[in-house]
N, C-alpha and C positions, 0 to 999 in steps of 0.2 A: 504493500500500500504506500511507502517512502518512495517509492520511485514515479509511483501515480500521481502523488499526491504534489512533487517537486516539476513535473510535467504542467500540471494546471496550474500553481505559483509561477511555473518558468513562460509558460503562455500570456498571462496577465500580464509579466512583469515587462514582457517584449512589448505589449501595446502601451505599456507605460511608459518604457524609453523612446519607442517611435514617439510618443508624444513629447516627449522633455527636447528631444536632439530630434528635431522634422527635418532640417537640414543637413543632416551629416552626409548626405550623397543626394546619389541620385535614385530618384523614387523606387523603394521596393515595393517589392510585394507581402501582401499580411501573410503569406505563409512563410518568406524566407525571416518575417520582424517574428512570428512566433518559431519559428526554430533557431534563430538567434536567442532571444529570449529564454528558452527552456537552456540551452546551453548556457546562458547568464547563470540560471538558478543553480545550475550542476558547479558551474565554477565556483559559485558566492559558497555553498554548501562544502566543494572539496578543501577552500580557503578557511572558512570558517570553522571546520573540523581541525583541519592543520593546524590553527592559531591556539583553538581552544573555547570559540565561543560557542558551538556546537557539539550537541555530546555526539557519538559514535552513531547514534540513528538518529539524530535531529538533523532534519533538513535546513535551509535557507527558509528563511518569514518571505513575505512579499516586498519588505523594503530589503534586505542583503540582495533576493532574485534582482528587481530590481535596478542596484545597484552593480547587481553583475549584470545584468541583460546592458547597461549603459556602457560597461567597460568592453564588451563582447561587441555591440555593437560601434563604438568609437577604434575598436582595432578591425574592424571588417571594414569599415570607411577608411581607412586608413590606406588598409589591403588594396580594397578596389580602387583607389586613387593611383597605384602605384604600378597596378595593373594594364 
């Protein structure tokens, strides 16, 4: 259910950044802003375990996703700039 349940925070969290950074490129699509996104939440989650603020089955809340869908997405624009 941790992996279900980090999919639909990682989903949310992608239309969330789409919405903070609307210009970080050139127009996606909502399905590559939610598979950005769920990769944010797996990031914010594997960070956050490694650090310490998540225990060993706590996933990312909707702000760490979030905040990882923003850094996931600011290195994919990044990527495709250079592309």
């Amino acid at each position: 259910m941790g992996i279900i349940w980090t999919i639909i925070i990682g989903f949310l969290a992608g239309v969330i950044a789409k919405f903070i950074m609307p210009g970080s490129n050139e127009p996606q699509g909502f399905i590559l802003t939610a598979i950005l996104g769920i990769v944010g939440a797996f990031v914010a989650t594997f960070l956050g375990q490694a650090v310490g603020w998540y225990g060993p089955n706590d996933g990312a809340g909707l702000i760490g996703a979030a905040v990882g869908a923003i850094i996931v997405l600011a290195v994919w624009g990044f990527i495709s700039k250079r592309a």
